[in-house]
C-alpha positions as CSV (number, residue, x, y, z in Angstrom):
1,X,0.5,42.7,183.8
2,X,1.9,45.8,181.8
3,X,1.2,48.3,184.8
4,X,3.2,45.8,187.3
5,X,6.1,45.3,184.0
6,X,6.4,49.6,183.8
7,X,6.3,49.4,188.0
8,X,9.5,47.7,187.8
9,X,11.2,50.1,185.6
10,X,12.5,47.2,182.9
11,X,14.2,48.5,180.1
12,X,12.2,49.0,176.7
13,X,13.2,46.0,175.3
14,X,12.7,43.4,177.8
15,X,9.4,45.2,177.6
16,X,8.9,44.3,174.5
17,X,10.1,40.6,175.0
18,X,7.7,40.0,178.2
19,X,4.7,41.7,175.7
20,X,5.2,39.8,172.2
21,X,5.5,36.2,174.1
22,X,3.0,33.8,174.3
23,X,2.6,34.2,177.8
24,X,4.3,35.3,181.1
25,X,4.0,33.4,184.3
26,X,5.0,35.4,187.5
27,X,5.3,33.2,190.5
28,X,4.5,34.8,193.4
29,X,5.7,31.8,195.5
30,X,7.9,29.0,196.0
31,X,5.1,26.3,196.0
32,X,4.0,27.8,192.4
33,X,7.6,27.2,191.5
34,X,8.1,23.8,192.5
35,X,4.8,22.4,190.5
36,X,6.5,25.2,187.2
37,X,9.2,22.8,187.7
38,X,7.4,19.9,187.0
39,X,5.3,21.3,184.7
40,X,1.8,21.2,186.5
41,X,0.9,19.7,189.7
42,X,0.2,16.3,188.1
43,X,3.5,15.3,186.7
44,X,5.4,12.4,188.8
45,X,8.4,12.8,185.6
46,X,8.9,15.8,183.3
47,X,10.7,16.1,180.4
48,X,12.7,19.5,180.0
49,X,12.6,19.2,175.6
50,X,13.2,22.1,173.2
51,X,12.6,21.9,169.0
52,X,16.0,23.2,167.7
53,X,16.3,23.9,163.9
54,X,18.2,21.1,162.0
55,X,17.9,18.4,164.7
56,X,14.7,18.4,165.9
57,X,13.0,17.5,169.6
58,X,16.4,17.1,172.0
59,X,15.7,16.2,175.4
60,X,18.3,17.8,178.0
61,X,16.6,16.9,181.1
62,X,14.1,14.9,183.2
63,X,12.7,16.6,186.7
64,X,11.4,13.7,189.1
65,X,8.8,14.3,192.1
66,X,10.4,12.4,195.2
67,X,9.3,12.8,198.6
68,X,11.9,15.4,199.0
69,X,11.8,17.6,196.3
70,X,12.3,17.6,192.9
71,X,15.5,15.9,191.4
72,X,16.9,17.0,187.6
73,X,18.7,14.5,185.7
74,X,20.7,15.8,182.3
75,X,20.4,13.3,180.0
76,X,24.4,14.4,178.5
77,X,27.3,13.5,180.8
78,X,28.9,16.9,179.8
79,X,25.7,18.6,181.4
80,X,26.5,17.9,184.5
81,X,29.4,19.5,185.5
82,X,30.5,23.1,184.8
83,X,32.4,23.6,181.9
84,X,35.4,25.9,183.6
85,X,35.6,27.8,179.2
86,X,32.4,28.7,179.4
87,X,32.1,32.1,180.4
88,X,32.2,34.6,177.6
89,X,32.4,38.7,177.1
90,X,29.8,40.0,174.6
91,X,30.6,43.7,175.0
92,X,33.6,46.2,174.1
93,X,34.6,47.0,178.3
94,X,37.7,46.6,179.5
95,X,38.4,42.8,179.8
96,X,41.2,39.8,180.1
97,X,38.1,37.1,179.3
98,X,38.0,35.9,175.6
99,X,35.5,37.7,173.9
100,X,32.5,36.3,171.7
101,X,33.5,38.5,168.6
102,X,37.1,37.0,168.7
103,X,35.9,33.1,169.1
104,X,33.6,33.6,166.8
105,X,34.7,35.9,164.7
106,X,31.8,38.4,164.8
107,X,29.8,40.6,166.6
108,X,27.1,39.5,169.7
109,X,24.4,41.8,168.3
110,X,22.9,39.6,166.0
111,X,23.3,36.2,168.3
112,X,21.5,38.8,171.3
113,X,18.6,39.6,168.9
114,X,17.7,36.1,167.8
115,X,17.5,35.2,171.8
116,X,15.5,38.1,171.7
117,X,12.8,36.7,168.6
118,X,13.3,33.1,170.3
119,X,11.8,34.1,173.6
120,X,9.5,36.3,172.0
121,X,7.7,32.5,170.5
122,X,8.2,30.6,174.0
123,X,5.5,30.6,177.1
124,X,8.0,32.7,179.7
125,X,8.9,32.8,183.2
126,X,9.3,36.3,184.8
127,X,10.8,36.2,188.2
128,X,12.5,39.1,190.0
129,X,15.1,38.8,192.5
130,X,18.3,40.0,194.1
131,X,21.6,39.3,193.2
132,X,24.1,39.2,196.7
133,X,21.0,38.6,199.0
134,X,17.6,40.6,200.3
135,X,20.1,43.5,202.6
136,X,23.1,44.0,200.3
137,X,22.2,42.8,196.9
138,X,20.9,44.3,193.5
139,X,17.6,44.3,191.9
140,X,17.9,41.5,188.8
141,X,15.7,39.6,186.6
142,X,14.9,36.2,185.0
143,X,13.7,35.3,181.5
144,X,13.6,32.2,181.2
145,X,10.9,29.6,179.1
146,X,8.1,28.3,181.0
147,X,8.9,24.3,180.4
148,X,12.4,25.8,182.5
149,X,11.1,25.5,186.0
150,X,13.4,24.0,187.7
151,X,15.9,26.3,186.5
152,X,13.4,29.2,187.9
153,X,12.8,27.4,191.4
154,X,16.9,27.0,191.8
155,X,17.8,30.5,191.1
156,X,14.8,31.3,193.4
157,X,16.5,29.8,196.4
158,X,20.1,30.3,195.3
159,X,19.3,34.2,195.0
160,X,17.4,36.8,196.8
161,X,13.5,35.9,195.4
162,X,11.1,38.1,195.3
163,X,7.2,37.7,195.6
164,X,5.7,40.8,192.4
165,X,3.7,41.7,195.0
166,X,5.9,43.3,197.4
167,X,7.6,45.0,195.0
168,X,7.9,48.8,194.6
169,X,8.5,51.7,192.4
170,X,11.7,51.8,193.8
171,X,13.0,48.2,191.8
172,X,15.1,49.1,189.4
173,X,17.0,45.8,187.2
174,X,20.9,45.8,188.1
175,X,21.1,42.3,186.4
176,X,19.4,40.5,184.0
177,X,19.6,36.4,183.1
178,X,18.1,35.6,179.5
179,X,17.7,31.8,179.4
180,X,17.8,29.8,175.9
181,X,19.2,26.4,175.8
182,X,18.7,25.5,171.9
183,X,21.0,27.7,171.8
184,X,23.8,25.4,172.9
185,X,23.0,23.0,170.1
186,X,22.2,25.9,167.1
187,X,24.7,28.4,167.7
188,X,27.8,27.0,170.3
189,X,28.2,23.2,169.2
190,X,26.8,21.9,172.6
191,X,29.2,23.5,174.4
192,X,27.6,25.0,177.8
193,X,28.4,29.1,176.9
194,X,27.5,31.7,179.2
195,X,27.5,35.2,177.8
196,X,28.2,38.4,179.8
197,X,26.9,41.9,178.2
198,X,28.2,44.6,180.4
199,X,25.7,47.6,179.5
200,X,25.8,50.9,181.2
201,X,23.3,50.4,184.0
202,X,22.3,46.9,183.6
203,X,24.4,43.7,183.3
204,X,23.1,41.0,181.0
205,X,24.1,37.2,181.0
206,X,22.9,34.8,178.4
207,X,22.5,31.4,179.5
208,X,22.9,28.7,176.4
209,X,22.1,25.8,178.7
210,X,20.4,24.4,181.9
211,X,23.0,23.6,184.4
212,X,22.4,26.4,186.8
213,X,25.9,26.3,188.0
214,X,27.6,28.8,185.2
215,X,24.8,31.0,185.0
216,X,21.9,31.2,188.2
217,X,25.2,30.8,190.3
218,X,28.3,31.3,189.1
219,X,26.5,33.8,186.4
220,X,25.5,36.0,189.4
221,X,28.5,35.6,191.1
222,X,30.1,37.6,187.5
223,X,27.4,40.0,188.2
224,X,28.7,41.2,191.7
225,X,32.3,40.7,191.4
226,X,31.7,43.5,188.3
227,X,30.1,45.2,190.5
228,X,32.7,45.6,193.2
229,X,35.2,46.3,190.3
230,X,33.3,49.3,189.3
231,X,32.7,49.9,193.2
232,X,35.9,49.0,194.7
233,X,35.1,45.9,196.7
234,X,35.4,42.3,196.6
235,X,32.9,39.1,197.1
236,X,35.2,36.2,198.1
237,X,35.0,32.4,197.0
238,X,35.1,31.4,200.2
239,X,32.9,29.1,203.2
240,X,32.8,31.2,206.9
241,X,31.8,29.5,210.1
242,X,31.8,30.6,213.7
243,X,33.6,27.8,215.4
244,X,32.9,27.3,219.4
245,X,35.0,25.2,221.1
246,X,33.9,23.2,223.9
247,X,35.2,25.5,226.0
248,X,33.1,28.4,224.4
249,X,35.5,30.0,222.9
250,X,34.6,31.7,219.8
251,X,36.4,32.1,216.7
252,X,35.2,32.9,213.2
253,X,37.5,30.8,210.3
254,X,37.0,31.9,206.5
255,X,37.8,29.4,204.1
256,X,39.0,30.1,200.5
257,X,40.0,28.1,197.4
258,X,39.1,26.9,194.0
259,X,36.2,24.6,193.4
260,X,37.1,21.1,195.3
261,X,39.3,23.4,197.7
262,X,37.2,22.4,200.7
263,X,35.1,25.2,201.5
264,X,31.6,23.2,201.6
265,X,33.4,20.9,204.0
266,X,34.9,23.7,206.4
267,X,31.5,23.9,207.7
268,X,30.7,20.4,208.1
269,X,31.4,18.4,210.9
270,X,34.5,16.7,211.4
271,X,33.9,12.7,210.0
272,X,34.1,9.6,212.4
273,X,34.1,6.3,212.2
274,X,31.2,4.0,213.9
275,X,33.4,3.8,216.9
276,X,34.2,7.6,217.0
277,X,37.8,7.4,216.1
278,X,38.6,9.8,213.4
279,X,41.0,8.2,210.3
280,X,43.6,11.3,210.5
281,X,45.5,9.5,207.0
282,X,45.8,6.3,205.3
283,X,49.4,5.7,203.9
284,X,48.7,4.7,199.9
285,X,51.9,2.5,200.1
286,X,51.7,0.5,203.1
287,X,48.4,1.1,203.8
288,X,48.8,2.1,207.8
289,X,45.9,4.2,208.9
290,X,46.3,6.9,211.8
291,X,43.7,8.0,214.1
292,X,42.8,10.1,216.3
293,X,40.3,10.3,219.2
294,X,38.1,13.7,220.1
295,X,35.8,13.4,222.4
296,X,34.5,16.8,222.2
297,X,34.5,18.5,218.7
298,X,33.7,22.5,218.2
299,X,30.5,23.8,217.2
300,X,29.6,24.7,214.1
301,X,27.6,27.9,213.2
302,X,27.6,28.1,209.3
303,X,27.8,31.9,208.0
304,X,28.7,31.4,204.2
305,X,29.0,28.2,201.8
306,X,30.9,29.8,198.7
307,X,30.2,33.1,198.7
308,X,31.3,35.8,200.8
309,X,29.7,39.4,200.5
310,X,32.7,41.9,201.8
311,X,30.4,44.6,200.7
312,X,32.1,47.9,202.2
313,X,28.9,48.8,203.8
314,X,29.5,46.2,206.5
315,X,33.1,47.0,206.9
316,X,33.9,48.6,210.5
317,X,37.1,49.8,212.9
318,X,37.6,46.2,214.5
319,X,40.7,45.5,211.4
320,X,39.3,42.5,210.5
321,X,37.3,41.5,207.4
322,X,33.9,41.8,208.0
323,X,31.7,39.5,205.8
324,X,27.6,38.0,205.3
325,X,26.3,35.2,202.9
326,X,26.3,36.4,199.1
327,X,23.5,33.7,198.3
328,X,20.0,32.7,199.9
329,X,20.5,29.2,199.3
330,X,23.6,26.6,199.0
331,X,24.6,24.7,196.0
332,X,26.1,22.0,197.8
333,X,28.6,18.9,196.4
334,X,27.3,15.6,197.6
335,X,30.1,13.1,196.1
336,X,31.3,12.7,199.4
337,X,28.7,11.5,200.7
338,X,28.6,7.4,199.4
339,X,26.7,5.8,201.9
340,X,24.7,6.1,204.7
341,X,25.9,7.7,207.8
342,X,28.8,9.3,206.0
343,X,27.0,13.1,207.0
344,X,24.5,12.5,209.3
345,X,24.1,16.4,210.3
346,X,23.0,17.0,205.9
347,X,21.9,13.4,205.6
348,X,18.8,14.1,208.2
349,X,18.3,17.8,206.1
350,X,18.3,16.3,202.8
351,X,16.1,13.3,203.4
352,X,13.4,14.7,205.4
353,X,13.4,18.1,204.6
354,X,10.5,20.6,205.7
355,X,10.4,22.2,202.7
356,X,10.9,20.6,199.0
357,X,14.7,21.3,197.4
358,X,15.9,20.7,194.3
359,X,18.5,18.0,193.5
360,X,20.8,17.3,190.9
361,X,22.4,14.6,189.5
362,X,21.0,12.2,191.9
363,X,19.0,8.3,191.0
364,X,15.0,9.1,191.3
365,X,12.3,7.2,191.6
366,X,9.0,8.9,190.9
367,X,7.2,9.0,195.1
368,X,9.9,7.7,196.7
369,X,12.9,9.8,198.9
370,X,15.5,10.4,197.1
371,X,19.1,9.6,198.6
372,X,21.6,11.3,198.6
373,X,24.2,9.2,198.1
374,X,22.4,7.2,195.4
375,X,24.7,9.0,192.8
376,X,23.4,8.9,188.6
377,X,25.8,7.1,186.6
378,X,27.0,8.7,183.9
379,X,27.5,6.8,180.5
380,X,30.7,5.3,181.4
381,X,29.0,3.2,184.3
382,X,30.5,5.1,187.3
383,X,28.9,7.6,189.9
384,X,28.5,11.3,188.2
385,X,31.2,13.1,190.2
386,X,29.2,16.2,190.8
387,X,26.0,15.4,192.4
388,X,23.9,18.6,193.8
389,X,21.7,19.8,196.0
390,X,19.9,23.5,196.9
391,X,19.9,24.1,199.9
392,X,18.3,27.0,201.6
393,X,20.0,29.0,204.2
394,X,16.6,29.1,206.3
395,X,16.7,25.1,206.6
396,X,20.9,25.0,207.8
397,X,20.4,24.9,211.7
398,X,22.3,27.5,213.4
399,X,22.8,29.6,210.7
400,X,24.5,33.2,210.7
401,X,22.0,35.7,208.6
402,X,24.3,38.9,210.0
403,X,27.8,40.0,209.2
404,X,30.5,38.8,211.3
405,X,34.1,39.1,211.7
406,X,36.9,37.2,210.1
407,X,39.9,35.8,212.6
408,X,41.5,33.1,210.0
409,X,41.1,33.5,206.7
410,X,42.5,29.5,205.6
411,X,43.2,28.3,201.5
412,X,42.7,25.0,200.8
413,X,44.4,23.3,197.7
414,X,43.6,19.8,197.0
415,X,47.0,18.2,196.4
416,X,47.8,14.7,194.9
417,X,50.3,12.0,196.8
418,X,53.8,13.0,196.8
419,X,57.2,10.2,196.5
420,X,60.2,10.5,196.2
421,X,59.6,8.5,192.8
422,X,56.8,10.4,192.1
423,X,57.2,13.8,193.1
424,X,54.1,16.1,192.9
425,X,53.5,19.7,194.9
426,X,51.6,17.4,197.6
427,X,54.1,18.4,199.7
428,X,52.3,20.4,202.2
429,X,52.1,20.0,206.0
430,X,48.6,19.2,208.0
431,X,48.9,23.7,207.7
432,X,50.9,26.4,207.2
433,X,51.0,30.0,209.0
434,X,51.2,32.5,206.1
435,X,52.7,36.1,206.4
436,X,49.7,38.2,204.2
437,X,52.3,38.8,201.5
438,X,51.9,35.0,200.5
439,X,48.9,34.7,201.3
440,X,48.0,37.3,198.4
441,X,50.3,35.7,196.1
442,X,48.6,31.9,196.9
443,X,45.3,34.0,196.2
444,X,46.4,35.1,192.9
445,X,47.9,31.8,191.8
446,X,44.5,30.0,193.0
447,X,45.8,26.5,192.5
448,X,42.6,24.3,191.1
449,X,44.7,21.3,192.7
450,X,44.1,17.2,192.1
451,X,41.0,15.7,190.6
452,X,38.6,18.4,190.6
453,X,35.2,16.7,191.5
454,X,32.8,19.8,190.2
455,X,34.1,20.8,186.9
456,X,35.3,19.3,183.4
457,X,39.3,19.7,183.8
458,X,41.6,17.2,182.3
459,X,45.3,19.3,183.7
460,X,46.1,17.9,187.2
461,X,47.3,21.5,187.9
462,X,45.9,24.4,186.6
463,X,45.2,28.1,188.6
464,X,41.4,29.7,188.9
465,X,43.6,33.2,189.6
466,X,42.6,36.1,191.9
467,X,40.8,34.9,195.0
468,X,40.0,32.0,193.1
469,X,36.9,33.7,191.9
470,X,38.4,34.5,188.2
471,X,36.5,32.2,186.0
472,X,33.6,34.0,186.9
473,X,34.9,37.4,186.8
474,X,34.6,39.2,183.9
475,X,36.9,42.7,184.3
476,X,40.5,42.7,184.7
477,X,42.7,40.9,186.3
478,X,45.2,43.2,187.9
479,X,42.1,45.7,189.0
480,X,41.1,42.5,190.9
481,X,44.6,41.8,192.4
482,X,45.0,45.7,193.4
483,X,41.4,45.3,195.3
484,X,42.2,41.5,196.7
485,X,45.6,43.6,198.2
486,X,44.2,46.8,199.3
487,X,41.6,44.2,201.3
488,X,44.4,42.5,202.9
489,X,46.0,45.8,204.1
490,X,42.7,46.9,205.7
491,X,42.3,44.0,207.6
492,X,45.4,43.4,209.2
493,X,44.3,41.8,212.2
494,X,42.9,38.9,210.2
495,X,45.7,36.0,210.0
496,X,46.0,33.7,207.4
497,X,46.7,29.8,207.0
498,X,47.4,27.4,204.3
499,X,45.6,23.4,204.2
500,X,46.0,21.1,201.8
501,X,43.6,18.4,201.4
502,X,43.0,14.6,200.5
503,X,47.1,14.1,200.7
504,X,49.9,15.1,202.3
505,X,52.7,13.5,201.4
506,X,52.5,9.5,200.3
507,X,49.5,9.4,202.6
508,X,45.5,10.0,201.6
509,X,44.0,12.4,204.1
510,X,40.7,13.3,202.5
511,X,39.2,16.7,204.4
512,X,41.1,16.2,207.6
513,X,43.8,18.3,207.2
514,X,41.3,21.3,207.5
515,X,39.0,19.7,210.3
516,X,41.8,19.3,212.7
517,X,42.7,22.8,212.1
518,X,39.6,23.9,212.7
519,X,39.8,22.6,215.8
520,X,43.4,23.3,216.8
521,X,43.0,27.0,215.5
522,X,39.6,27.3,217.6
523,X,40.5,25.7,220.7
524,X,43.7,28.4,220.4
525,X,41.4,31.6,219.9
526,X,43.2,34.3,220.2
527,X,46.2,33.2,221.4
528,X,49.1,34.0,219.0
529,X,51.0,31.5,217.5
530,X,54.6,31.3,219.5
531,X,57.8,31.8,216.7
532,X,59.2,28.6,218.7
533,X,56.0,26.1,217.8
534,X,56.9,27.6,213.8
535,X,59.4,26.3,212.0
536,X,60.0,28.2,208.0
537,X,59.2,25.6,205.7
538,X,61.8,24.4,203.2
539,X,59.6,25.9,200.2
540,X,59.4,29.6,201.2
541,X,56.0,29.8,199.3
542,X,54.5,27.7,202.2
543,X,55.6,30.3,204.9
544,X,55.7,28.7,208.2
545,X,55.1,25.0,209.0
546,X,55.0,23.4,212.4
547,X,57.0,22.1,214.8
548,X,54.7,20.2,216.9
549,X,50.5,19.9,216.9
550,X,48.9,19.0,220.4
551,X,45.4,18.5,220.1
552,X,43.5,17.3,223.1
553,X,46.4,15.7,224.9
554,X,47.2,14.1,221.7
555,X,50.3,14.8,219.0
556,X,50.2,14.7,215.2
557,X,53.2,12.7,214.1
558,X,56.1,15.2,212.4
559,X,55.3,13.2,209.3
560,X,52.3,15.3,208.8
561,X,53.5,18.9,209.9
562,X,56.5,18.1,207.8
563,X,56.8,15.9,204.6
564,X,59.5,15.7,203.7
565,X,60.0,13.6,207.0
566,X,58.4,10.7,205.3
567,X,60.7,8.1,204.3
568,X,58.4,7.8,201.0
569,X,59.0,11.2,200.3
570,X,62.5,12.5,201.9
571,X,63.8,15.9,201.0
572,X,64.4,14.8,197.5
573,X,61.0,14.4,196.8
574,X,59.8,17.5,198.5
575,X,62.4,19.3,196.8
576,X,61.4,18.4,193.8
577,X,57.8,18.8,194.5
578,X,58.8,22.3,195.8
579,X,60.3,22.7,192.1
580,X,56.6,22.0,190.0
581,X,55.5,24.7,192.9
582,X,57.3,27.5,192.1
583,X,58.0,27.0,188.4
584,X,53.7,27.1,188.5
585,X,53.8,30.1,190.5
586,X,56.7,31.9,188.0
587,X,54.3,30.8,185.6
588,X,51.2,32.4,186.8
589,X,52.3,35.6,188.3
590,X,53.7,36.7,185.2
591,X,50.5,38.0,184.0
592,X,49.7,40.3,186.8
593,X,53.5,41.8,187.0
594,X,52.3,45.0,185.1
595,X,52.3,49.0,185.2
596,X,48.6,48.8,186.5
597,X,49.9,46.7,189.7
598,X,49.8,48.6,193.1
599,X,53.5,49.3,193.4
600,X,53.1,46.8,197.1
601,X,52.2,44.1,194.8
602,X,54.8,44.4,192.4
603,X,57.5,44.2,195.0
604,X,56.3,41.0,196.5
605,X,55.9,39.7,193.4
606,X,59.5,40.7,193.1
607,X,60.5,38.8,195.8
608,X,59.1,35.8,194.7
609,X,60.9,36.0,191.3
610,X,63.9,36.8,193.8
611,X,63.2,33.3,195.7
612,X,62.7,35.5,198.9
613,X,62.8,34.4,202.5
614,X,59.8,34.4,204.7
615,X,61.4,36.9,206.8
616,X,61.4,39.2,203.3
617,X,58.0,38.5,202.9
618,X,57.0,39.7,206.5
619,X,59.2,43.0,206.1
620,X,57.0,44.1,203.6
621,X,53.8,43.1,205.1
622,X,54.2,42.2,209.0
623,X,52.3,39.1,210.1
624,X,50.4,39.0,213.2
625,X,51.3,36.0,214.6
């Protein structure tokens, strides 16, 4: 093992950690990590346990053997979801982040040295792999104890893995994940923490739990978007599919927002009922549903799921964003789907797939198939919100493995009812044309929207900031502003929409909102969008709403292009919806209105605080309609 460890040119001390343990394990493939995660081939159930000092044997997981893979079940409530406060900065770099020394009032060193001595006494897991994907991405590591599998086998698939064997000389560590859950319960009062050390030349994180979310995704996800800081590039939070109408017209949609924003569902198919009509909304008053009939919907070729490399590598003279997949594998949400036949195109993946994946937060039974829609219950008796799944990229049908380039980039916020007795900021049409100017400011605000499924949140509004990636960045904020606008500059023949989802208005319209766009915008291609068929919406921050939607012969009803239509919610109500808006957004732009701002981005900025027109917006930054 040591002339394959000095092969890979690990630093000294990670050296000396691999060395002084009782045991490495390198697996050199994905079946050998699969029985890891089970802890030998014989296991039906495995219990994830660790001793930790002053407490004794705690139990934070059980792995299951079904049919379909292997399903992990954390045995706290608060396990299962990402804690959105868990990321912290360990070193002295320039950062907005809280820092470990001023939480806990002292320096990392010591905290980083007993991680050190406590994986020195554990059986390990060493398991190279890339961080942003086999083409583009960076040579990283995993530490990681051996009783830890699972955790192994997901960042495996969600990254870049690598076999030992085919690796070269050439390997040097960009990245390195340290994992060492007692920690949580020893040293951070069970809170899930997730440390980032950003040393010169190679960029730690310290996992103190096993939900792979904050660290083996989200963790990486830190990894790169310091990487582009130093670099001068972006990866975007964002879904991307290549949409072909039935026509075959061709049009490539990329889909941004904060966890819950929609982006796993932009690349699913639109959902119907059992006789094929399509419930457009439900009105939560009176209860009325709307439909709509498609007989043909669009094709859907999936590029990205949540992560979007815009590595400047793959950038080229067409004036359009050009993106690929960040990740290997997909770490998809499942609440949605509550019963059979809700998605039949991942139902038929999940439950027969032809490779084992690894499942979270989902009822097992030791043989048996796991379903997806068989949710855990958490301690208070009701589904766990945030159920999981890993899913490959080589097992999504008609998937996109090569850059492509972006037509619409789309935000999705997800936005509670709106009355006029209840006013809220749900007060957003079906979509919204958005000059670039606000669509950099909406990217900076990043509203986290209504009853977040994935994460622990109690606010009902609260912003995830640049791009919506910032709870996992760990640099500055106004460096990542400055590259989120120079991006938008570059690519200005990429156009840009807003889409709220499950309401608009008094009426509950689950994903909809951004299907039918999808398939309006597609079924469009190219074609600009007339000045006539816009109409400026009453909240300049929503830039242009419409005046009329004709989809397959059929029109949306003005109640959904324009809310404050509704009789339940009037202009009253949107106007005082359009008030929580902006005050938010006066709010959260204050911290970016600094010296270090691009001198563009102050003076939109300026206009906002100015309450701009749309047309002020678009004389700064002309909109390609």
């Amino acid at each position: 093992m040591q002339d394959c460890l000095y092969r890979l040119n690990l630093p000294e001390y990670v050296i000396e950690i691999l060395k002084a343990s009782k045991g490495v394990t390198i697996p050199k493939t994905r079946t050998e990590l699969f029985e890891l995660a089970m802890g030998d081939k014989t296991n039906a159930i495995f219990n994830v346990e660790y001793e930790v000092k002053g407490i004794g044997t705690v139990l934070e997981a059980t792995v299951t053997k079904c049919k379909n893979g292997a399903v992990v079940n954390y045995i706290d409530d608060y396990m299962r979801r990402r804690d959105p406060d868990c990321l912290l900065v360990a070193d002295n770099k320039d950062t907005d982040k809280p820092k470990y020394k001023d939480v806990y009032k002292k320096d990392f060193k010591s905290v980083r040295l007993e991680t050190f001595e406590w994986l020195k006494q554990q059986e390990l897991i060493f398991l190279p792999f890339k961080s942003g994907g086999i083409e583009y991405g960076y040579d990283s590591i995993l530490i990681a104890p051996l009783n830890a599998g699972f955790f192994a086998a997901g960042l495996a698939d969600l990254q870049g893995f690598l076999n030992i064997d085919d690796v070269t000389d050439t390997f040097h560590p960009r990245a390195v994940i340290f994992l060492a859950p007692p920690f949580r319960h020893t040293h951070f009062e069970g809170k899930q923490i997730v440390l980032h050390n950003r040393l010169d030349g190679i960029h730690e994180v310290y996992s103190y739990n096993l939900y792979p979310g904050p660290s083996a995704k989200k963790g990486i996800y830190g990894v790169l978007l310091n990487i582009g800081e130093e670099e001068g590039w972006i990866t975007a939070h964002a879904s991307t599919v290549k949409v072909i109408t039935p026509y075959d017209n061709e049009i490539v949609i990329m889909h941004e927002g904060a966890s819950g924003g929609g982006k796993s569902e932009m690349i699913e198919d639109i959902h119907k009922e059992m006789d094929g009509r399509i419930v457009l909304a439900k009105n939560k008053i009176s209860g009325e549903k709307d439909y709509i009939v498609l007989n043909e919907t669009c094709e859907l070729l999936p590029v990205t799921d949540d992560m979007a490399l815009c590595h400047p590598k793959m950038q080229n003279e067409s004036k359009k964003l050009v993106v690929k997949d960040a990740e290997s594998a997909w770490f998809l949400r499942l609440d949605n789907i509550t019963k059979y036949g809700t998605s039949p195109h991942y139902e038929q993946i999940l439950t027969q797939p032809s490779e084992p994946l690894i499942f979270l937060n989902i009822e097992a039974v030791p043989g048996a198939t796991c379903l997806v829609w068989e949710h855990i219950l958490d301690s208070n008796g009701k589904p766990c919100p945030n159920p999981r799944v890993i899913l490959p990229r080589r097992l999504v049908p008609k998937a996109i493995d090569v850059p492509v380039e972006v037509d619409v980039r789309s935000f999705g916020v997800r936005t509670p009812s709106c009355t006029k007795e209840n006013p809220t900021y749900g007060i957003m049409g079906i979509f919204h044309v958005l000059p670039p100017a606000l669509a950099w400011l909406w990217r900076l605000v990043a509203p986290r929207g209504f009853n977040n499924p994935s994460i622990i949140d109690k606010a009902e509004m609260s912003s995830e900031g640049v791009g919506s990636y910032w709870p996992f960045a760990t640099g500055k904020m106004v460096n990542q502003a400055n590259l989120m606008l120079e991006q938008i500059l570059k690519s200005i023949n990429t156009r840009y929409v807003l889409i709220p989802n499950q309401h608009i208005g008094a009426y509950e319209v689950s994903f909809m909102p951004q299907w039918i766009a999808r398939e309006y915008i597609a079924r469009r291609g190219s074609a600009k969008f007339k000045p006539e068929h816009l109409i400026e919406a009453r909240c300049p921050l929503l830039g242009f709403g419409l005046d009329s939607l004709k989809i397959d012969g059929q029109y949306i009803r003005k109640v959904f292009l324009q809310p404050e239509t509704q009789k339940e919610v009037g202009v009253e109500g949107y106007d005082a919806g359009a008030k929580i808006l902006n005050d938010f957004f006066a709010q959260e732009l204050e911290k970016y209105n600094t010296e270090q701002l691009n001198p563009l981005g102050r003076q939109i900025i300026d206009l906002f605080y100015n309450h701009a027109t749309v047309e002020q917006y678009m004389d700064l930054i002309p909109m390609r309609y």
